[in-house]
C-alpha positions in Angstrom: 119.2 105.1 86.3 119.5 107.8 83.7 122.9 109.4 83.8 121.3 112.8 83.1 119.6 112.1 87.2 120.9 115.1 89.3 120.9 113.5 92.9 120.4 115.2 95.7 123.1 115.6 97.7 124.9 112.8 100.2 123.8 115.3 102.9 120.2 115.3 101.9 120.0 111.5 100.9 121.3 110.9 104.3 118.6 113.2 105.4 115.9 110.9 103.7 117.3 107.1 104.7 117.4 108.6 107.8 114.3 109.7 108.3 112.5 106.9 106.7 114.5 103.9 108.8 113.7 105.9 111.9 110.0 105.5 111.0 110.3 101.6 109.8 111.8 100.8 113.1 108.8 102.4 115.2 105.9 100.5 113.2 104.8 97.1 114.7 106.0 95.5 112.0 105.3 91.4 113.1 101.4 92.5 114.1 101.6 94.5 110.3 102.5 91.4 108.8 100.0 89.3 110.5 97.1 91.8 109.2 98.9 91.6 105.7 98.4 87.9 105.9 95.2 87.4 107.0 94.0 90.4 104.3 95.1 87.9 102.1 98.1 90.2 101.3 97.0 93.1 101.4 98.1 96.7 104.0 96.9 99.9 104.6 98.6 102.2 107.3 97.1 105.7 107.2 100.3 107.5 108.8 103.1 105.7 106.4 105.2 108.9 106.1 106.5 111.6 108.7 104.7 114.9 107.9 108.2 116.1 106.8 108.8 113.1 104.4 105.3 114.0 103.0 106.0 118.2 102.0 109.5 116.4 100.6 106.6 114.0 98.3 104.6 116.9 97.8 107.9 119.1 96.6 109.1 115.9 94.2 105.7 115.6 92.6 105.3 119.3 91.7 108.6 119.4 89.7 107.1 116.6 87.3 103.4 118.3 85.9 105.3 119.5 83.5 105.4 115.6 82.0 102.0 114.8 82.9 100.2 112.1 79.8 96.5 112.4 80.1 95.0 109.3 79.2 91.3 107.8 78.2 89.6 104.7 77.9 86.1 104.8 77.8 84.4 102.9 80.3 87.4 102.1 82.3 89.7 105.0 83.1 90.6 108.6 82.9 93.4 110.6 84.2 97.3 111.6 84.0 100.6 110.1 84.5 104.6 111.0 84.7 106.6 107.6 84.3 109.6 106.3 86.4 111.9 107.7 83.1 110.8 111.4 83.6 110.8 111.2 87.5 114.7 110.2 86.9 115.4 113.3 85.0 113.4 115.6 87.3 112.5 114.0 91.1 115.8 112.7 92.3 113.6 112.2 96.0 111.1 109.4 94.5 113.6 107.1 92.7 116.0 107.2 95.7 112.7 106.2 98.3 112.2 103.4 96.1 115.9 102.4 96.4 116.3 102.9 99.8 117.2 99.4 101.5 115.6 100.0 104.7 111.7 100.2 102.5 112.9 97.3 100.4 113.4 95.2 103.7 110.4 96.4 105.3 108.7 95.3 102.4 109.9 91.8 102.4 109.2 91.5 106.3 105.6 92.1 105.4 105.4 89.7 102.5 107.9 86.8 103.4 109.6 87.3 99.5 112.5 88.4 98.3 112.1 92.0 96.0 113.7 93.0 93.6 113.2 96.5 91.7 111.3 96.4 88.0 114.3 96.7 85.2 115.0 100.2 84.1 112.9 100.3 81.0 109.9 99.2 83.0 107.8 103.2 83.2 105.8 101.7 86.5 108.8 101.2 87.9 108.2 104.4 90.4 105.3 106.6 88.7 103.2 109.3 90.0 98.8 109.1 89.2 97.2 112.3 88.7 93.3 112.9 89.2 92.8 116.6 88.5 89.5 117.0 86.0 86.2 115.8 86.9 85.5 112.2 86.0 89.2 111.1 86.5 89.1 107.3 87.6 90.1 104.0 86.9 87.7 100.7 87.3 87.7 97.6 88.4 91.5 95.5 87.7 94.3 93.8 89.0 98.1 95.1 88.6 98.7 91.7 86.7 102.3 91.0 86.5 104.0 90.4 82.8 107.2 89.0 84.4 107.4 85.2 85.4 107.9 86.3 89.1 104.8 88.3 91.2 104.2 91.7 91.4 103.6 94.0 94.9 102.5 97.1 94.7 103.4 100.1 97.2 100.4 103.2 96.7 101.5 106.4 98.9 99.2 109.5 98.9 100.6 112.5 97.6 98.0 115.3 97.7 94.1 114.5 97.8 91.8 117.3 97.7 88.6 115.3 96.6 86.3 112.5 97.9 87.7 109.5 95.5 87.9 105.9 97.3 89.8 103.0 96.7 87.8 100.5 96.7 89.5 97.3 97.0 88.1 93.4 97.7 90.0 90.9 99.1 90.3 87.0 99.0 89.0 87.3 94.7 91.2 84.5 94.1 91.6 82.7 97.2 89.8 79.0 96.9 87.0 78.9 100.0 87.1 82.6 101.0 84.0 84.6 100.3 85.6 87.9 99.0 85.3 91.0 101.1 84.9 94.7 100.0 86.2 97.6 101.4 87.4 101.1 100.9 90.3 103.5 102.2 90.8 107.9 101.5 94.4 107.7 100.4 95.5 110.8 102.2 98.8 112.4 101.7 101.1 109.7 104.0 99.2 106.8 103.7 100.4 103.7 102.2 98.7 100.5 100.7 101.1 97.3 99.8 99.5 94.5 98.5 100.2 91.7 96.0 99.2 92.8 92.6 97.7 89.6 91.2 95.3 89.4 94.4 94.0 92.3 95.3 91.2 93.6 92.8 90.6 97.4 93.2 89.9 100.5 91.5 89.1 104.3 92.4 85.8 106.2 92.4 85.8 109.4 90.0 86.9 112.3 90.9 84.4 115.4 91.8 84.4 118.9 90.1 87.1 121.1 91.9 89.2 118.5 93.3 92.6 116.9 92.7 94.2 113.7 93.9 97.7 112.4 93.5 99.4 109.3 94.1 102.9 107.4 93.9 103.2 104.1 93.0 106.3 101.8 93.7 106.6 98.6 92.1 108.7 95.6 93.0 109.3 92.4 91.4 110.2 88.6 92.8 111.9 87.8 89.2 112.4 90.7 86.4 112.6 88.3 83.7 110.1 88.6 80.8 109.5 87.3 77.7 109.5 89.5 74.5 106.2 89.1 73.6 104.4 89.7 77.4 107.1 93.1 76.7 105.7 94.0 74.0 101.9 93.6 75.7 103.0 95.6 79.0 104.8 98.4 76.6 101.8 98.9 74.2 99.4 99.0 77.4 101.3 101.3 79.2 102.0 103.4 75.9 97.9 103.8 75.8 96.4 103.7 79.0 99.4 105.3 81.0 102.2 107.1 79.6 102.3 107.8 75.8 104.7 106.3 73.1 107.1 108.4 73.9 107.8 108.0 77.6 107.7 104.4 77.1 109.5 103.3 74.1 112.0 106.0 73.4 112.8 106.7 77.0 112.7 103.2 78.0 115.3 102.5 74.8 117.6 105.2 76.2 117.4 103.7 79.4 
């Protein structure tokens, strides 16, 4: 973590482990991990956060527009996002949620693995999505993991003002399944976990006058990574996500 991070206080991360393991331990978490299964990894729980662990969200993510990197690529996305390095300097709440044990072990209950959190100089690490002018979007893809281990993906809504979908389809790449397509609101709270290389998704453009705004949390089975699949992830994320400069001059200092 950047040593420049001001964390919160012992008092207030108390506050938040707290509040978060009291909420793990009331969720069904076997029958969870039976749907995640049989969705061929894949979760969605609309209630994920307390409403108080939600204004806390709401509060981290409006410290950070200041960092916002719109981004374009015709025919597949459009929209803004603040990387893990700027959320270290400015949102002490997100990178301590990601790093709370309890989530971690939740996490792994679901999925039957082992995680392990992306290296430091990995900007998806714990990033925040922003859809706030007309058109914003992102098409059809996996979150493909460049390391030799998998990839799971943890999406929380922050704020969502607008009638965008994630649309998702399940069983892609699972021999003998015929794959099946749905589609969720990620309202502030909710959460969606799901194995990155399996589950192919995307969200629906955003309408005039609305805003929507996500976290995502990434977790790793091995960090490794070889230079060259580094130097792929670093130059998409440096154009489709979050600018040269958060990712190769922060991730250096890092």
């Amino acid at each position: 973590m950047s040593a420049v991070l001001d964390l919160p206080s012992q008092v207030e991360a108390g506050d938040l482990v707290t509040a978060l393991t009291a909420r793990l331990v009331r969720l069904d978490t076997p029958a969870l991990r039976a749907t995640y299964e049989a969705q061929g990894e894949f979760l969605f729980i609309e209630d994920f956060l307390t409403p108080a662990l939600t204004v806390q969200l709401v509060a981290a993510m409006q410290a950070t527009r200041g960092e916002l990197n719109r981004n374009y690529i015709p025919g597949h996305k459009k929209g803004g996002s603040v990387s893990r390095h700027a959320l270290d300097r400015l949102s002490p709440f997100i990178p301590l949620l990601y790093r709370t044990s309890a989530l971690t072990a939740w996490l792994e209950a679901l999925c039957g693995r082992t995680l392990l959190p992306s290296p430091e100089d990995d900007p998806h690490a714990y990033a925040l999505y922003f859809y706030t002018e007309p058109g914003d979007h992102i098409g059809w893809h996996y979150d493909s993991s460049y390391y030799k281990g998998a990839r799971y993906t943890v999406l929380i809504g922050v704020v969502d003002r607008s009638s965008c979908r994630l649309d998702y389809r399940l069983h892609t790449r699972t021999p003998g399944r015929e794959p099946v397509e749905n589609s969720v609101a990620l309202k502030p709270g909710a959460l969606v976990f799901f194995n990155g290389d399996k589950l192919q998704h995307k969200i629906t453009p955003l309408g005039t006058g609305e805003e929507r705004i996500s976290l995502t949390l990434e977790y790793v089975t091995d960090p490794r990574m070889s230079r060259w699949q580094r130097f792929v992830s670093n130059m998409k994320d440096s154009i489709a996500y979050f600018g040269f400069r958060q990712v190769f001059k922060r991730g250096a200092r890092s």
